[in-house]
Structure formats: structure tokens, C-alpha cells
Backbone as a chain_set.jsonl record, in Angstrom:
{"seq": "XXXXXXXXXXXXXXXXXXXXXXXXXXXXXXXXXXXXXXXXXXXXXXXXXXXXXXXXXXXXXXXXXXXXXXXXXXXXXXXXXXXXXXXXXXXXXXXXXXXXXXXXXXXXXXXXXXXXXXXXXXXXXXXXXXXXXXXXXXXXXXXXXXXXXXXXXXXXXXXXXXXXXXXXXXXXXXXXXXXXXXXXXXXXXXXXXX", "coords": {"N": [[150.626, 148.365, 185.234], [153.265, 148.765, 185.515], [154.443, 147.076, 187.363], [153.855, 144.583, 185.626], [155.83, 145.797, 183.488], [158.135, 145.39, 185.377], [158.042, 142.284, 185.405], [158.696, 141.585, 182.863], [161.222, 142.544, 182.022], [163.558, 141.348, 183.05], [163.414, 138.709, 182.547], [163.493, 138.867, 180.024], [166.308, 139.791, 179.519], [167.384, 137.717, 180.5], [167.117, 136.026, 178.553], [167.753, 136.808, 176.171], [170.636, 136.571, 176.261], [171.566, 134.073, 177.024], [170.743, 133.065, 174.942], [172.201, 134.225, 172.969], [175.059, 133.397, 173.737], [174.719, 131.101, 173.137], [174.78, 131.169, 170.342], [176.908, 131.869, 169.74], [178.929, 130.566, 170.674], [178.819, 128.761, 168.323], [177.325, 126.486, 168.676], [175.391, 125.819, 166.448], [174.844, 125.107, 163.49], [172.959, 126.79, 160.671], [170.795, 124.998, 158.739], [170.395, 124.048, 155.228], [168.89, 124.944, 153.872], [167.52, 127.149, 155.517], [166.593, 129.35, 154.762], [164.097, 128.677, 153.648], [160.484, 129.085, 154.167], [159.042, 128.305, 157.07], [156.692, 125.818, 158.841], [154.962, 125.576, 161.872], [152.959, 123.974, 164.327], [151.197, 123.422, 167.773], [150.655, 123.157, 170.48], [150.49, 125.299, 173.852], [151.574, 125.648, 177.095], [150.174, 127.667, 179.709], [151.144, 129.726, 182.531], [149.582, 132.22, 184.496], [149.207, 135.887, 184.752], [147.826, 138.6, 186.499], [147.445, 142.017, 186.234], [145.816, 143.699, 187.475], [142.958, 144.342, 188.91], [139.91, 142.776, 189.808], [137.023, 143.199, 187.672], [134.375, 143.574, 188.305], [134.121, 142.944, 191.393], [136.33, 144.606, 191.771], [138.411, 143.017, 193.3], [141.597, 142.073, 194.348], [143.142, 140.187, 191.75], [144.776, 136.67, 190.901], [147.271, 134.835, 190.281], [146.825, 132.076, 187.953], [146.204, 129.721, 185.289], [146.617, 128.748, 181.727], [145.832, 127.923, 178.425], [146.405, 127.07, 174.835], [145.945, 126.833, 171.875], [148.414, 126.573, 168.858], [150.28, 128.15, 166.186], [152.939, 128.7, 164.078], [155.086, 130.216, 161.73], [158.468, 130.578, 161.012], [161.332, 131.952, 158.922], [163.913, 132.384, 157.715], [165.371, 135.807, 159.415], [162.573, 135.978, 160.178], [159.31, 136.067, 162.105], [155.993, 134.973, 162.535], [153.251, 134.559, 164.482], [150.384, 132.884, 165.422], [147.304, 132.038, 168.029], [145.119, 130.549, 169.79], [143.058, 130.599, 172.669], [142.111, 129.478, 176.134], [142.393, 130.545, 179.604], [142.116, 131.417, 183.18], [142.182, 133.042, 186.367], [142.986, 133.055, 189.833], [141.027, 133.536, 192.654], [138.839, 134.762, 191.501], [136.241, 136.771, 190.082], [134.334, 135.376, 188.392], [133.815, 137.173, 186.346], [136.289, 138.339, 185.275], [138.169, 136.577, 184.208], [140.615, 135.801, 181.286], [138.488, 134.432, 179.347], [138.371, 133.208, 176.829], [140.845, 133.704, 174.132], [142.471, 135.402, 171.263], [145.208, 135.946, 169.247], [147.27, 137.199, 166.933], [150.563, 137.637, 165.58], [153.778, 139.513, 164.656], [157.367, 139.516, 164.033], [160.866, 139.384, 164.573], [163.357, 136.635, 164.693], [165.996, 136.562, 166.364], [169.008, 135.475, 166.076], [170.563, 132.94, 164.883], [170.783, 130.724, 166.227], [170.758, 127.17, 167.766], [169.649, 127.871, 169.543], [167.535, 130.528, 169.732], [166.197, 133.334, 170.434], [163.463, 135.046, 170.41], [161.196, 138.344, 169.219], [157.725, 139.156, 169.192], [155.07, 141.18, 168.099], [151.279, 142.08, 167.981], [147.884, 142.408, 166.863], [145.086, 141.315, 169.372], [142.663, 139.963, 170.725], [139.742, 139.464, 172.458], [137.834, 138.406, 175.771], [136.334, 138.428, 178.542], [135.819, 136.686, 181.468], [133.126, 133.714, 181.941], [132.143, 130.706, 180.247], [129.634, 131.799, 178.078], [128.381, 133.64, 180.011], [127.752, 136.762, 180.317], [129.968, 138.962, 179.233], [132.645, 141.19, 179.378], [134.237, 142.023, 176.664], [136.994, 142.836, 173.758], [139.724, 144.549, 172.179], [142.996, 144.341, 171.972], [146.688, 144.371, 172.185], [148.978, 142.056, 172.042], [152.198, 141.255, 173.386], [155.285, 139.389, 172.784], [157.81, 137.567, 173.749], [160.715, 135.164, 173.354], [162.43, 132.104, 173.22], [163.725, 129.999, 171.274], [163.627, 126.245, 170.89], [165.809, 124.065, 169.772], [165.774, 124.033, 167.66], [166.997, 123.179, 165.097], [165.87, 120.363, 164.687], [163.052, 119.052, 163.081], [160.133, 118.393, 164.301], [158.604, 118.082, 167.204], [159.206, 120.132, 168.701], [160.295, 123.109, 170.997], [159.497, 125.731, 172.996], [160.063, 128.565, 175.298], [158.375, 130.91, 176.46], [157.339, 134.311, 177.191], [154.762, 136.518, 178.326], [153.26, 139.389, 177.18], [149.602, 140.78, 178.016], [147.437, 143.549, 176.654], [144.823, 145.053, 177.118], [142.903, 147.509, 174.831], [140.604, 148.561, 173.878], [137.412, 148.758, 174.699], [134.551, 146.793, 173.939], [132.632, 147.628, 174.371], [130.2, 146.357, 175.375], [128.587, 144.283, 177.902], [129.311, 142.457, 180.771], [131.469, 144.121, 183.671], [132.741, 145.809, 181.138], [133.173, 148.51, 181.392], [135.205, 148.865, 183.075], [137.247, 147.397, 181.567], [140.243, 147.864, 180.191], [141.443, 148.27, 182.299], [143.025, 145.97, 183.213], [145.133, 144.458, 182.02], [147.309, 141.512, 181.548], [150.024, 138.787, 182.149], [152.084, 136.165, 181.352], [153.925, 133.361, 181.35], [154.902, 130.909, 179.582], [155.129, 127.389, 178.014], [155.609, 126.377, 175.061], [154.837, 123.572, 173.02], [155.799, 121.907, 170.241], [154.417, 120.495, 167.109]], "CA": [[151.518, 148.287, 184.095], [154.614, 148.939, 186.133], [154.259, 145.247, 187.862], [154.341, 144.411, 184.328], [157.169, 145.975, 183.125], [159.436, 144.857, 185.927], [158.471, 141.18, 185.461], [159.378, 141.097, 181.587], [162.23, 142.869, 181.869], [164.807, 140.69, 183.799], [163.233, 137.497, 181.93], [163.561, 139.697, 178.637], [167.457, 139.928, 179.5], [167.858, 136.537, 180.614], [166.51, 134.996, 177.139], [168.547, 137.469, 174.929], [171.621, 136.685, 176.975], [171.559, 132.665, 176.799], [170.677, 133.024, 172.884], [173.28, 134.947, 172.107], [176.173, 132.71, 174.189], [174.735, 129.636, 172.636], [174.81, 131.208, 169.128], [178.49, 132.814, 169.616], [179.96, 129.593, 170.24], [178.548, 127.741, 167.128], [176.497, 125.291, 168.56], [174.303, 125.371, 165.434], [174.639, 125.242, 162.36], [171.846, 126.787, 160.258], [170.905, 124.039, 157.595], [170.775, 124.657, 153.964], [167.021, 125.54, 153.886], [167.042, 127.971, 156.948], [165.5, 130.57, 154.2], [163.231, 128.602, 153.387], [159.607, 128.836, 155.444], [158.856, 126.45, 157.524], [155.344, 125.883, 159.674], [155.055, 124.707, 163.001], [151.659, 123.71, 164.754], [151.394, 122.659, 169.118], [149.926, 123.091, 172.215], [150.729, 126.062, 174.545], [150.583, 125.951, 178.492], [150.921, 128.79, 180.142], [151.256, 130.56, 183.72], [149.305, 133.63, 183.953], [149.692, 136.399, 186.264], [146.698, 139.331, 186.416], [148.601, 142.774, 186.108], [145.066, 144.071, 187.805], [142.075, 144.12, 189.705], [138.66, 142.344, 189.54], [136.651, 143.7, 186.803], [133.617, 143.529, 188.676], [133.779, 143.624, 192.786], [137.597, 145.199, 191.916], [139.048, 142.336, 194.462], [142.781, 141.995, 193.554], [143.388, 138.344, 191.485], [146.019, 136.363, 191.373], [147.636, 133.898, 189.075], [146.345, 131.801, 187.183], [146.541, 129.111, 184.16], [145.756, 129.005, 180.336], [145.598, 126.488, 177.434], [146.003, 127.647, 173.977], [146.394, 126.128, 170.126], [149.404, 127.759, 168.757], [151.253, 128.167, 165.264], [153.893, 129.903, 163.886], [155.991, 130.382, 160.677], [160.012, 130.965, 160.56], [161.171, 132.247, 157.609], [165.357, 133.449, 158.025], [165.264, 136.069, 160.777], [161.052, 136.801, 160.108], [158.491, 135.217, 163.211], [154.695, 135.157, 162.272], [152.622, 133.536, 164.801], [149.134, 132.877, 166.043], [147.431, 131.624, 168.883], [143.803, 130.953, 170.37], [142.996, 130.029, 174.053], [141.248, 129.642, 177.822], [142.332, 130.436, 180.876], [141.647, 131.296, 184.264], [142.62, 133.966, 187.219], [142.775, 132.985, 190.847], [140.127, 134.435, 192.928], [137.711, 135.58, 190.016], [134.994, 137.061, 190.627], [134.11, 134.776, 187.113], [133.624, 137.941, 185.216], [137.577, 138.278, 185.09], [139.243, 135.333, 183.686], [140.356, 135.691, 179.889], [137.744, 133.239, 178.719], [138.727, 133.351, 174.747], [141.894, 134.792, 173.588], [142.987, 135.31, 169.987], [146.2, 136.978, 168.885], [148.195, 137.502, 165.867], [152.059, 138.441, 165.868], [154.712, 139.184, 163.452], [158.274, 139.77, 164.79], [161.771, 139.206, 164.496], [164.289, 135.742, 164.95], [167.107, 137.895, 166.553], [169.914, 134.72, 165.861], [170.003, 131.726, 163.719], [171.577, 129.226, 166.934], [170.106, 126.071, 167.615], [168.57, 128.264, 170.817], [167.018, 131.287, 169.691], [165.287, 134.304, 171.071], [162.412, 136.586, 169.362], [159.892, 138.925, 170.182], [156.494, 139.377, 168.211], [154.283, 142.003, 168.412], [150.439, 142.11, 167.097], [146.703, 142.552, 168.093], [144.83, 140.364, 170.334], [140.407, 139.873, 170.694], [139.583, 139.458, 174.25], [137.037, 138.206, 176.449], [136.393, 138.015, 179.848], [134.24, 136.056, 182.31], [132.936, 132.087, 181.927], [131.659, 131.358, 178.869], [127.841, 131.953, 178.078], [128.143, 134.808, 180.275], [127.75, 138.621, 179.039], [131.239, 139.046, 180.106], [133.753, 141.989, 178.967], [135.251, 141.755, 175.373], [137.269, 143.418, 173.176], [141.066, 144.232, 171.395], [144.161, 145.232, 172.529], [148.029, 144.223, 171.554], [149.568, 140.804, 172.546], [153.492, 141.252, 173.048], [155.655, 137.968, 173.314], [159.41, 137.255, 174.027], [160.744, 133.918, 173.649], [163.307, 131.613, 173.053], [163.137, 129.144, 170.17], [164.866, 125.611, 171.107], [165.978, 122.569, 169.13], [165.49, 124.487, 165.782], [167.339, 121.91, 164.07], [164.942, 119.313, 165.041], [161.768, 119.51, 162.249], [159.159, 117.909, 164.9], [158.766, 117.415, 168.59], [160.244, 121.168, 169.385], [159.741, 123.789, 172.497], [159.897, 127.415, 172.975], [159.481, 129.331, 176.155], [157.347, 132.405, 175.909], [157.145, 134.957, 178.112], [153.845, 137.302, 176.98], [152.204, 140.56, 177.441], [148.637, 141.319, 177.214], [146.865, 144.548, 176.979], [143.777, 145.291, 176.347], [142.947, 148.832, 174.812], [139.527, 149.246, 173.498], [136.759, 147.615, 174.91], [133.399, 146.88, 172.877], [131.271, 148.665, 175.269], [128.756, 145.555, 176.09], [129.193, 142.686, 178.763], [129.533, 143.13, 182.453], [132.479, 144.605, 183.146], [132.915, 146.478, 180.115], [133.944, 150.13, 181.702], [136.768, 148.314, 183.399], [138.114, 146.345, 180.577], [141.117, 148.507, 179.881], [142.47, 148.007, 183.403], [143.311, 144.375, 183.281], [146.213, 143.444, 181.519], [147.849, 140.096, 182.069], [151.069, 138.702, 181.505], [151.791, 134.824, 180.754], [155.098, 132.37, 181.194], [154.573, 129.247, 179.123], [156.361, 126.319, 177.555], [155.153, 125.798, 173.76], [155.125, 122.262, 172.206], [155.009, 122.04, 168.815], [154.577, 119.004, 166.417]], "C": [[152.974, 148.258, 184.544], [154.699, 147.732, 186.737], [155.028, 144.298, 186.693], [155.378, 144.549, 183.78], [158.437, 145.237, 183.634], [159.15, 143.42, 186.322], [158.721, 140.874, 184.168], [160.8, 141.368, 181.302], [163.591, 142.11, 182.295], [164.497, 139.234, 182.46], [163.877, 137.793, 180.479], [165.407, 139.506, 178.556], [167.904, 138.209, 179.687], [168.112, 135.437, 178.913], [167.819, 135.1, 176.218], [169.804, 136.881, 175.373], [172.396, 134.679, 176.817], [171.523, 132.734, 175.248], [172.025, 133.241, 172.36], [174.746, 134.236, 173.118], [176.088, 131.571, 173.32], [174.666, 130.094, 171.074], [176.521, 131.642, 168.618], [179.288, 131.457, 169.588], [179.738, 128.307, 169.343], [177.657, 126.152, 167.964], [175.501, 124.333, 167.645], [174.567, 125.729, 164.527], [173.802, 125.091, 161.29], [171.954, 125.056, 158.83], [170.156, 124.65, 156.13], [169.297, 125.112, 153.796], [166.858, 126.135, 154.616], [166.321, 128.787, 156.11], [164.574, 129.711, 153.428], [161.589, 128.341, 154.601], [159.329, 127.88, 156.014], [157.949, 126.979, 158.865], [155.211, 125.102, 160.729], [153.593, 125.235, 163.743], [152.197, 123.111, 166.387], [150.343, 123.564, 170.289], [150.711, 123.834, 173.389], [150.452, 125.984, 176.301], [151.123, 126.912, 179.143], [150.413, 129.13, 182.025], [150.743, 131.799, 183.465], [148.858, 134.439, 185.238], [148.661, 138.289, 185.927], [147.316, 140.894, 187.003], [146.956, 143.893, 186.692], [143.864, 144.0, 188.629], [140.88, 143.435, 189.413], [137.858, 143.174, 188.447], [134.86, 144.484, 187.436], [133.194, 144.005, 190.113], [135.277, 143.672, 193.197], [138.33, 144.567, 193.217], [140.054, 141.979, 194.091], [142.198, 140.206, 192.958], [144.463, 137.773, 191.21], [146.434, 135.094, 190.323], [146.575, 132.838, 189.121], [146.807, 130.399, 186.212], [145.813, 129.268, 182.586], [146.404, 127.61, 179.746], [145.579, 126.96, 176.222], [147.112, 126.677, 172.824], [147.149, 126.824, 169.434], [149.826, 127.507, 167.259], [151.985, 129.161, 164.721], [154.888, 129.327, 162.447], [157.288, 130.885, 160.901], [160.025, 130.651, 159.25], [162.464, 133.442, 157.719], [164.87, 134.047, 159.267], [163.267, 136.868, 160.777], [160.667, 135.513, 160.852], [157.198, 135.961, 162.759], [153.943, 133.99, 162.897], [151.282, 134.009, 165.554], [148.68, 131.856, 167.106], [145.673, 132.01, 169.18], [143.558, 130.124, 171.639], [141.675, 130.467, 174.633], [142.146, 130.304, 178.449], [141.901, 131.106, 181.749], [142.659, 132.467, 185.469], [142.525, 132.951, 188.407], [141.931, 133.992, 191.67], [138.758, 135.523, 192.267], [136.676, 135.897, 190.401], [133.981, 136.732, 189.106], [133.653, 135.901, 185.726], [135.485, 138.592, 184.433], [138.764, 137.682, 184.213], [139.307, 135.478, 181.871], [139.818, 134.114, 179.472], [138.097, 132.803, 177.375], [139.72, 134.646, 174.853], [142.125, 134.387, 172.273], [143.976, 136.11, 169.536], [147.085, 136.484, 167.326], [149.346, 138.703, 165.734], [152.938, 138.169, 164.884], [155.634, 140.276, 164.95], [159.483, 139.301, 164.213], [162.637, 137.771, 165.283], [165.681, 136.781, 165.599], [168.729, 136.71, 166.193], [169.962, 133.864, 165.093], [170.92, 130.748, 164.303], [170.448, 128.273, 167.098], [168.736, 126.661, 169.011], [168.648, 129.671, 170.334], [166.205, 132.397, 169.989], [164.703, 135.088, 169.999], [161.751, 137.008, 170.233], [159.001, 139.555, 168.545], [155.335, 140.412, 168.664], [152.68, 142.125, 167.632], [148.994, 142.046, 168.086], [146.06, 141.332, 168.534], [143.203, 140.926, 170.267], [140.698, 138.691, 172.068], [138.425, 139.148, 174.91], [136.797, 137.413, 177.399], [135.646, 137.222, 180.322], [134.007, 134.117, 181.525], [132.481, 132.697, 180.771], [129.667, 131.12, 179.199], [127.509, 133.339, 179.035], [128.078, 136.275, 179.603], [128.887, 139.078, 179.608], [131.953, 140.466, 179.042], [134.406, 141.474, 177.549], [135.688, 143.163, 174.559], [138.811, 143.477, 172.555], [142.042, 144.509, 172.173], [145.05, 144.762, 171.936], [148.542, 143.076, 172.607], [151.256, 141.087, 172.325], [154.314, 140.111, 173.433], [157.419, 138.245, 172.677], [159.675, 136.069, 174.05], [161.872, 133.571, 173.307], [162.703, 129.783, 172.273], [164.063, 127.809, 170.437], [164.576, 124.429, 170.186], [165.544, 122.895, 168.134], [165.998, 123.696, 164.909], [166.6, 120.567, 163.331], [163.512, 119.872, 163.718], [160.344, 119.22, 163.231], [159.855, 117.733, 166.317], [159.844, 118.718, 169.569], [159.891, 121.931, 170.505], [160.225, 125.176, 172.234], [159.463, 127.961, 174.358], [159.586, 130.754, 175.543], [157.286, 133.129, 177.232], [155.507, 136.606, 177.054], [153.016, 138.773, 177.894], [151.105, 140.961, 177.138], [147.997, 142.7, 177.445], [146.108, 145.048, 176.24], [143.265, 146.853, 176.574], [141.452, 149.478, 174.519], [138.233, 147.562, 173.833], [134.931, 147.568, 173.66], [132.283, 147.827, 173.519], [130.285, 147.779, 175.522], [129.323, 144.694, 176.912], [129.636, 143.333, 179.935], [131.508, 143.521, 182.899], [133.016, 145.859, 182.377], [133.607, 147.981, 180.208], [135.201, 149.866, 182.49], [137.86, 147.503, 182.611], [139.104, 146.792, 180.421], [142.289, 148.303, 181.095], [142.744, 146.926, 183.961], [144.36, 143.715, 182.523], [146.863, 142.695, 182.447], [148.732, 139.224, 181.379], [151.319, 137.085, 181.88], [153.318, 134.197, 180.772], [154.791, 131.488, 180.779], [155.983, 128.228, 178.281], [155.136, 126.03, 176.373], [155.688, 124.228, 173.163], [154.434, 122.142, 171.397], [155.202, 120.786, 168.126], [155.058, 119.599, 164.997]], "O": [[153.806, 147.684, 183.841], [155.63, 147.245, 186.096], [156.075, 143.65, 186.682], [156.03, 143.547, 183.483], [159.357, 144.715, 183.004], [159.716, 143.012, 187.336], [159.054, 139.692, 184.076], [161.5, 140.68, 180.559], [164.646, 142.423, 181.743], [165.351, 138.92, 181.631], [164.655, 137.022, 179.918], [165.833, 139.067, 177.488], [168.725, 137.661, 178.952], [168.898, 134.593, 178.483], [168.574, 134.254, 175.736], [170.272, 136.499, 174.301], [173.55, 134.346, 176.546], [172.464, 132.374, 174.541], [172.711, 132.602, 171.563], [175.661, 135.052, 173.008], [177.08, 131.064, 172.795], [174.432, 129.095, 170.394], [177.062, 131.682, 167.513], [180.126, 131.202, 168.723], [180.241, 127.194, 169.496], [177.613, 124.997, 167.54], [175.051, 123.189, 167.719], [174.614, 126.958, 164.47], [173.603, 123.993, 160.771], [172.892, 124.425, 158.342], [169.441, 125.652, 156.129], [169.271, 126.248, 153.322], [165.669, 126.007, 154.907], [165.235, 129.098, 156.598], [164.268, 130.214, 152.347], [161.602, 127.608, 155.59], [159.338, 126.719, 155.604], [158.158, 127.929, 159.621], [155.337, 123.888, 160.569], [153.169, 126.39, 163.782], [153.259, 122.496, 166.481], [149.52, 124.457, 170.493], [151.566, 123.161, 173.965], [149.338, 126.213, 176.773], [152.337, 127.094, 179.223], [149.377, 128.698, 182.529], [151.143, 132.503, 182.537], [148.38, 134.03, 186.296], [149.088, 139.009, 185.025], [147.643, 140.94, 188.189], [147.029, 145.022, 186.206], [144.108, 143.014, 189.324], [140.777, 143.572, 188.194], [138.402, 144.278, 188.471], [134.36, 145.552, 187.084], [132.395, 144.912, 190.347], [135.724, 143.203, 194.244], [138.794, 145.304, 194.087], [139.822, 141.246, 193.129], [141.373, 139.41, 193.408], [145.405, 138.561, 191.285], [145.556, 134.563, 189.643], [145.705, 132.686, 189.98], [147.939, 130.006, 186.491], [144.721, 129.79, 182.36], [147.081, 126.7, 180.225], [144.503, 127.547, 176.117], [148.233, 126.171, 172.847], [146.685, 127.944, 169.223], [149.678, 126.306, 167.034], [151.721, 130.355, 164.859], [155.273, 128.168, 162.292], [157.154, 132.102, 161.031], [159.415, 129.832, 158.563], [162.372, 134.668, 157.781], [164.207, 133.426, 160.097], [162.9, 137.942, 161.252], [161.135, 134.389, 160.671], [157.149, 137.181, 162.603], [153.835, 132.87, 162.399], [151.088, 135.09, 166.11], [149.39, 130.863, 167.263], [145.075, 133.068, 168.979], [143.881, 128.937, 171.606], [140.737, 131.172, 174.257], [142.939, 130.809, 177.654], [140.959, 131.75, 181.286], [143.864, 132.587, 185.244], [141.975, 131.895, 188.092], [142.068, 135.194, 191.444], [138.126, 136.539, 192.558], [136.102, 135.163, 191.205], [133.119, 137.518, 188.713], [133.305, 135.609, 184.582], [135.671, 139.118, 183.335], [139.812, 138.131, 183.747], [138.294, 135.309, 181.192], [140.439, 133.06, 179.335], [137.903, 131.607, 177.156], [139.638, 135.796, 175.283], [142.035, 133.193, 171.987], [143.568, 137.26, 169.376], [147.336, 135.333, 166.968], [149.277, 139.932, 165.75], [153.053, 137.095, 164.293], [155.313, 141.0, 165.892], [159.265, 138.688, 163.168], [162.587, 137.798, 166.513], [166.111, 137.731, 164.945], [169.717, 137.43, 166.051], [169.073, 134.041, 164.26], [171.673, 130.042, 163.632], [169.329, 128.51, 166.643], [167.623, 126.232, 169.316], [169.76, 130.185, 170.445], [165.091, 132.126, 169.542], [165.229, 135.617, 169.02], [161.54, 136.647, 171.391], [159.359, 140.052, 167.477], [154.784, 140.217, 169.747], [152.852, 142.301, 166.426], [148.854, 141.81, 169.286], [146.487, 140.274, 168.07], [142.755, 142.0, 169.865], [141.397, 137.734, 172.401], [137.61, 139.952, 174.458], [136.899, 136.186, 177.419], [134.659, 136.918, 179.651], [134.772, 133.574, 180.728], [132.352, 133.831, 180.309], [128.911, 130.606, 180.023], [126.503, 134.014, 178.816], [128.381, 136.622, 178.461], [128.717, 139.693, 180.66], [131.56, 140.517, 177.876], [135.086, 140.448, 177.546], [135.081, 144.233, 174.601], [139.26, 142.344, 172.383], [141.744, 145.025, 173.251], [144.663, 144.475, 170.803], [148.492, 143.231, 173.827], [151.651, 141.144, 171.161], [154.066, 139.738, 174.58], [157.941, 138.801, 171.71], [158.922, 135.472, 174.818], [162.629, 134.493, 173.004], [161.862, 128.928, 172.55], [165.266, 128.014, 170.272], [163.48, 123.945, 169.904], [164.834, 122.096, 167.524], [165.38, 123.509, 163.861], [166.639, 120.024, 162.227], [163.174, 121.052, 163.629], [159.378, 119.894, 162.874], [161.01, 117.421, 166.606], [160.672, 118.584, 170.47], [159.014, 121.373, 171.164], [161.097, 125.59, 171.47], [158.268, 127.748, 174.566], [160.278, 131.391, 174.749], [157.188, 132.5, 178.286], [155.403, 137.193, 175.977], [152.415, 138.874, 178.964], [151.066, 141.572, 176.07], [148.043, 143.036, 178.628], [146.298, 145.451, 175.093], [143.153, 147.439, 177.65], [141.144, 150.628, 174.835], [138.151, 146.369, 173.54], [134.553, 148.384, 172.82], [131.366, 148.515, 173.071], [129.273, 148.326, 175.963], [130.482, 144.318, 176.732], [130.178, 144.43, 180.071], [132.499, 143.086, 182.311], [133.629, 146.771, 182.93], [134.354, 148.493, 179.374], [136.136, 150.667, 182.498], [138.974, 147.11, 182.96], [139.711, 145.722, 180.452], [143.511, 148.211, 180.976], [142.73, 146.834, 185.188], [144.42, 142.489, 182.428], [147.035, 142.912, 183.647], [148.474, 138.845, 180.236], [150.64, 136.721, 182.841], [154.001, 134.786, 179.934], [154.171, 130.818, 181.604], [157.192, 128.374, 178.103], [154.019, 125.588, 176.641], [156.866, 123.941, 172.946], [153.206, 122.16, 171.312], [156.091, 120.021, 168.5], [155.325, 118.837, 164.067]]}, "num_chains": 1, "name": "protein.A"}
């Protein structure tokens, strides 16, 4: 968890830090509908980096990639978004790899420039290992930091994400399963949304 911490934290400052220069000197000007909601649908790829050990024959693992179907609502400074995926560890001992992820996050817009930073917080359904296997599942809390760009734009936009996962309660079946808790895994991606 401490791994963790001190790779969100610098990124975490970087985001807020760019947002808030590019919102100070007017680069954007909200448009007359900013309060009104507005729905955005895309395609997530992400970097993912294993904040733990093998689940199975406890052999460290090592980054990683994922793939996940993403949407999200703005709505003034309110963020409500969801998200369902693959991916994959390095070195897996194939009972490891978040096979199926599902999360749901509500959160805060912290600016209203054309480059934006939030962070969303909400739970997450988990499961490890290839699929068809009896692999590790269960919940925990998905935390995500990002930066919202080309908000002006209605189509064809991007967001980098920086994300935290951690999983807290496991179901108790699927190989694995008494280690599930000590595997969180944290995620750099580039969102494209239509």
C-alpha cells in the first residue's frame, strides 16, 4: 500500500497543478450549458502496475495492461462514472491477473478550464485469474484522479486517469481467495471518449 501511495501522490500533484494554471489564465471559457449534464461513452487503455504479490505461488508480478468500456456524466463541478474491463499482470501465475473489473464512481470536477482535474471515488467487483477458471473474486473501492481535456469539444475527447484499486472483502470461493485482500493494483491510462 505504501508503493501505492508514493506513486499517486506526485502524479496526484502534477494533475492538480497543470489544471489549475490552465484554468487561472482563462483558457476556457465554460459554455452556456456547462450546468447542464452531459454523457460521454469510450474506450479506456490502461498501464497497470500490481501493488502485490502472486495470489497463488506469492511470486512478486509486475506490470501489466488492461482494456476497459468506460462512461461518465459531467454535470457543473459533479463526476459520475463507470467502467468495466480485462487485464493482465506480468509474470502471473494466471490466478492473479484482474480478469473482470467493474467499478462505479461519483466525485468532484475541481475547475471548469478547458483542462480539468477530478477525483472519483466508489466500489469496484473483482476477479482474478483467466477466465473459466475458479479464480479469486470479490469488492473493494476503485479510487481515480484525472485530468479532463478538450472539454469544450462535445466528441472525440481524452482524459488521463491515474487509478487505485483495492480490494477489501473477498467472496471466500476461487483459488486464491484467502489472499485476495493483498493485491491491490494501481492503473495509468489515457481515456477516449466518443
Amino acid at each position: 500500500m505504501t508503493r501505492a501511495l508514493a506513486w499517486m501522490v506526485p502524479l496526484l500533484c502534477l494533475v492538480a497543478a497543470g489544471a489549475a494554471r490552465a484554468d487561472r489564465y482563462g483558457y476556457y471559457a465554460p459554455p452556456r450549458d456547462s450546468d447542464q449534464p452531459k454523457l460521454f461513452g469510450g474506450v479506456q487503455l490502461d498501464l497497470t502496475a500490481p501493488f502485490g504479490d502472486g495470489l497463488v505461488d506469492h511470486e512478486p508480478l509486475y506490470s501489466g495492461h488492461a482494456l476497459a468500456l468506460t462512461g461518465h456524466m459531467e454535470w457543473g463541478h459533479f463526476y459520475a462514472g463507470a467502467e468495466i474491463g480485462t487485464g493482465t499482470f506480468s509474470n502471473d501465475d494466471t490466478y492473479s491477473s484482474p480478469s473482470f473489473f467493474a467499478a462505479a464512481r461519483l466525485g468532484a470536477i475541481l475547475t471548469r478550464g478547458e483542462f480539468a482535474p477530478y477525483f472519483a471515488v466508489g466500489p469496484m467487483a473483482m476477479t482474478y485469474g483467466a477466465f473459466g477458471d475458479d479464480g479469486a473474486s470479490g469488492w473493494g473501492v476503485s479510487t481515480e484522479a484525472g485530468l479532463l481535456m478538450f472539454r469544450s469539444q462535445r466528441m472525440f475527447r481524452a482524459t488521463l486517469v491515474a487509478q487505485l484499486n483495492v480490494p477489501l472483502q473477498s467472496s471466500g470461493a476461487g483459488v486464491g481467495a484467502q489472499s485476495y485482500t493483498s493485491l491491490p493494483w494501481g492503473a495509468l491510462a489515457l481515456r477516449l471518449e466518443l
